[in-house]
C-alpha positions, 0 to 999 in steps of 0.5 A, a space after each residue: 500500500 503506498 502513499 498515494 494508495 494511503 491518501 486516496 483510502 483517508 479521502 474515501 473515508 471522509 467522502 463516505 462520512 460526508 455522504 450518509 448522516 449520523 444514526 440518531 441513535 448511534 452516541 446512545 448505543 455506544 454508550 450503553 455498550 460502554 455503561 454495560 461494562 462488557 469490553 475485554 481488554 486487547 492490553 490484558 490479552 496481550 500482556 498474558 506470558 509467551 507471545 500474543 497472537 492478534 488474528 486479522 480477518 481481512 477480505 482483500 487489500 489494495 495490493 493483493 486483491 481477493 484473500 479468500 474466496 470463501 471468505 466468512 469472518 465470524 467462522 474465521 474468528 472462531 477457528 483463530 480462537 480454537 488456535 489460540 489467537 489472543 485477540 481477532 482483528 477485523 478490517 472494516 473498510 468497504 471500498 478498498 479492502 470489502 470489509 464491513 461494519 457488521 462483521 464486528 457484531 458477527 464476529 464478536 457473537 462466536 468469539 470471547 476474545 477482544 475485537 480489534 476494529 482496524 479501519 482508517 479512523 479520523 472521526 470520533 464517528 467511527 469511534 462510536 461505532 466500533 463501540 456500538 457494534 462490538 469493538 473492544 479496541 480501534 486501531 489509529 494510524 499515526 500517518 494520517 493524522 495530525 499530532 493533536 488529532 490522535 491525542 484527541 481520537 485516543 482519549 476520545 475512545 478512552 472514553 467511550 471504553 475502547 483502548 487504542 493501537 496505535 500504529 506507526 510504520 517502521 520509518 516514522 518517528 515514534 513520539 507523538 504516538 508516545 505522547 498520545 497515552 495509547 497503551 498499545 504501539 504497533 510497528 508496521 514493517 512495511 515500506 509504504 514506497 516499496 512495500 518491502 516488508 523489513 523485520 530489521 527495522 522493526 527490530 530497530 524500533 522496538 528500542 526507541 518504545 517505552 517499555 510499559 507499552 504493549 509492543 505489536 510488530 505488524 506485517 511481513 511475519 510468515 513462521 515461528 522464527 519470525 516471531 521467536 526473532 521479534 520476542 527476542 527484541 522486545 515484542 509481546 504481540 505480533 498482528 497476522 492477516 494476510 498469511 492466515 487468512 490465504 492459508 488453505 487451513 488457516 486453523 493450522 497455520 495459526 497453530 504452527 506459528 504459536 509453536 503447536 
């Protein structure tokens, strides 16, 4: 996914925002969601002994197309959880990777782990309806947004119960994301110019993180030394889609990347 390919996705976003009102009801149905005190925590997942797998159910993407033909996130999750996956991830957006809101409330029916919604969030908006629809956590993308603007998407799903991972790509300077208060840091491998994936870099970052964050290393992870490789330099989590989901038994492949 390069540059241009980021910049047209926020536009859609904004576009898709502008397009369609607000449900009347949406603010009160997250609220009662957050009221209701039945969020699971990602940070606490994630913070358990041995390296914590985030499973992704992703339809498709930019650059790589259809994933799955036989595509059925709720029956995915499930097989991520009978794995052993710590916590489901789920891309929601429709016009570049066919993904969809629903897929949360699906998803959350069949799985007691916490759901992740990851999108291109640059609305409270959105925020509010990850938590109405299911969410435990939403995924912020440093790239796009200003250094005020995450601060405020941050505390604003505090608010709403949600924790936040924020994501930084391997090339970025990591501080305002630092200074956001996110609890969770996610380090993306790929070159947004290349989309050359460097775990080299990814190792580097992990450094330059506080270590009282949950660290996440993101994309380009295919196998166990991947992960035993990332663990060893500070990582506690490691967030895996597209290797799973084309995997002909994506059950199995989950399994032999936690070692089983």
């Amino acid at each position: 996914m390069s540059e241009s390919v980021l910049e047209r996705i926020v536009d859609s976003v904004r576009a898709r925002l502008a397009a369609a009102p607000e449900p009347e009801d949406l603010s009160d149905r997250a609220a009662a969601v957050c009221e209701s005190s039945q969020c699971r925590s990602l940070r606490w997942a994630l913070s358990a002994d041995g390296p914590s797998i985030i499973a992704e159910c992703k339809k498709a993407s930019p650059s790589a197309g259809l994933l799955r033909a036989d595509f059925d996130p709720a029956r995915l999750a499930a097989h991520y959880q009978a794995a052993g996956a710590s916590a489901i991830s789920v891309v929601t957006e429709p016009d570049f990777f066919q993904g969809s809101l629903e897929w949360l409330s699906e998803v959350r029916k069949v799985v007691d782990l916490p759901i992740l919604r990851k999108d291109f969030i640059i609305d409270e908006r959105q925020l509010r309806e990850a938590a109405a629809l299911g969410a435990d956590a939403v995924l912020l993308i440093q790239r796009i947004l200003s250094t005020d603007r995450l601060a405020d998407l941050v505390a604003a799903a505090h608010e709403l119960g949600l924790e936040t991972l924020v994501e930084i790509f391997a090339d970025e300077d990591p501080a305002p994301t630092i200074a956001s208060g996110t609890e969770i840091i996610g380090v993306n491998a790929r070159d947004l110019a290349t989309f050359e994936t460097r775990l080299d870099v990814v190792e580097a970052m992990a450094f330059v993180l506080p270590c009282d964050r949950v660290r996440v290393a993101e994309s380009g992870i295919k196998g166990p030394g991947d992960i035993t490789r990332l663990a060893a330099a500070g990582y506690d989590a490691f967030l895996i889609g597209e290797h799973l989901v084309r995997a002909e038994n994506p059950e199995r492949a989950l399994r032999r990347l936690r070692g089983r």
